[in-house]
N, C-alpha and C positions, 0 to 999 in steps of 0.2 A: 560587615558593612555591605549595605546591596548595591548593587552594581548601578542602580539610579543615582546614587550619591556624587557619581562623577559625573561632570561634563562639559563638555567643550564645544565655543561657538570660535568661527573664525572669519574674517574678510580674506578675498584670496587677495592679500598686497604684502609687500616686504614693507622693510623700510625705506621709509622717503626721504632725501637729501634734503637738506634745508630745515625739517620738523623734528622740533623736538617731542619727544614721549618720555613717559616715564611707567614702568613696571611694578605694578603697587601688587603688595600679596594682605592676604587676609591668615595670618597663621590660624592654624587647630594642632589637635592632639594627633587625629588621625586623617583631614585633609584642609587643602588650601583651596583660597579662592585666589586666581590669578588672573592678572590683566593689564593690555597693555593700551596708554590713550593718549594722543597724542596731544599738545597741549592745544588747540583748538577744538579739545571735547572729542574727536571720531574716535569711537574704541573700537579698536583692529582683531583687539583678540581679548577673551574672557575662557575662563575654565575652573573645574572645582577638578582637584587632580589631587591625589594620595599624599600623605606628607612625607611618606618615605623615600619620594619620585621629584620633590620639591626641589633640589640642589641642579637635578639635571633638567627638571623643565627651566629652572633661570637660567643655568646655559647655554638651554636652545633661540631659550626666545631673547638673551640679549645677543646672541649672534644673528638673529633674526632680523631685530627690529632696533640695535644701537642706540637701546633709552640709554637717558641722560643722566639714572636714579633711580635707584629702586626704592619706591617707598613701602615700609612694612607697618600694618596695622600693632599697638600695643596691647594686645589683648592677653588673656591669660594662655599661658604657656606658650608666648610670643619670645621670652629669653633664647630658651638653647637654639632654637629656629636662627634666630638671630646672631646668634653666636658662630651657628654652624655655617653660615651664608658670608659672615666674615672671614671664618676659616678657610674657606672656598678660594677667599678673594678674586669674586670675580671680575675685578678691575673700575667694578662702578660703582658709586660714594651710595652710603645706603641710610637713612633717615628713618626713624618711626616716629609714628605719627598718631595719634590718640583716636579710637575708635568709638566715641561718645555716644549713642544711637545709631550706628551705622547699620545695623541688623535691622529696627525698626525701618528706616529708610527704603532697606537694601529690599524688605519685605512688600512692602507700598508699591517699591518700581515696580518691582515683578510682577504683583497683583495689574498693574495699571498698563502693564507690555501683554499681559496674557490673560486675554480676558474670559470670564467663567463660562463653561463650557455645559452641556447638558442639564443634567439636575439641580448643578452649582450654582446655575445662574437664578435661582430661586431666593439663593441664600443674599440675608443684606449684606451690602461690601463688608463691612465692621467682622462676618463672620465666618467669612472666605480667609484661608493659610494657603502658602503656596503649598506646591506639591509633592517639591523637590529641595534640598539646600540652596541657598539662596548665597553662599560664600562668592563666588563670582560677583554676583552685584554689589558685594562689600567691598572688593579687592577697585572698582569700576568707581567707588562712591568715595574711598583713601585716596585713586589718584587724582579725580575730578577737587575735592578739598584741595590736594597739594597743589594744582593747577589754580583754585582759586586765591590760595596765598600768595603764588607767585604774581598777583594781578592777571591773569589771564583768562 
């Protein structure tokens, strides 16, 4: 896996008293997408981080940032993730949550936050892929869903 495949955006803020967030992950085979959004939509933190590294980034960032839930994408080879995050118990109720076109979605934002650069910009939108895994914008679009079920 190249070392592009990870990455990490972050706000410099903790967590905030009174705001709930929740910790939505994007399982994979060999990496996740991670994020964490407050339920008023500001996401604080996003990352595509190893899935072997997956147990300790959740408990940095719920020490971090005291979401309320972790929500975890259903996707394939979403179980033992699942399972193992249980085993962990890291004391916060953890929900999966059906991942229906989220890649589609997650693929769009990105194209639409980053926009074509040089030669690229030649090509029509329809033919432009991003450039990078787009898992972070999965994990960002699980918890935004979850925040809209809750009416928020």
């Amino acid at each position: 896996m190249a070392e592009a495949d990870f990455f990490q955006w972050e706000q410099t803020t903790a967590a905030r008293p009174g705001r709930a967030a929740v910790l939505a992950i994007d399982p994979g085979s060999a990496k996740c997408g991670v994020a964490v959004v407050y339920e008023d939509g500001e996401i604080v933190y996003r990352a595509i981080v190893p899935t072997v590294s997956l147990l300790e980034e959740t408990r940095a960032l719920a020490g971090r940032y005291r979401p309320r839930l972790i929500v975890m994408g259903k996707g394939t080879g979403s179980r033992p993730l699942l399972s193992a995050l249980e085993g962990a118990n890291p004391g916060i109720p953890i929900e999966s949550m059906d991942e229906d076109h989220t890649t589609e979605e997650a693929k769009k934002r990105f194209l639409a936050e980053n926009p074509a650069r040089g030669w690229s910009r030649l090509l029509p939108a329809a033919l432009r892929t991003p450039d990078r895994p787009v898992d972070d914008y999965v994990a960002v679009i699980l918890a935004e869903r979850y925040w809209r079920s809750q009416g928020k």
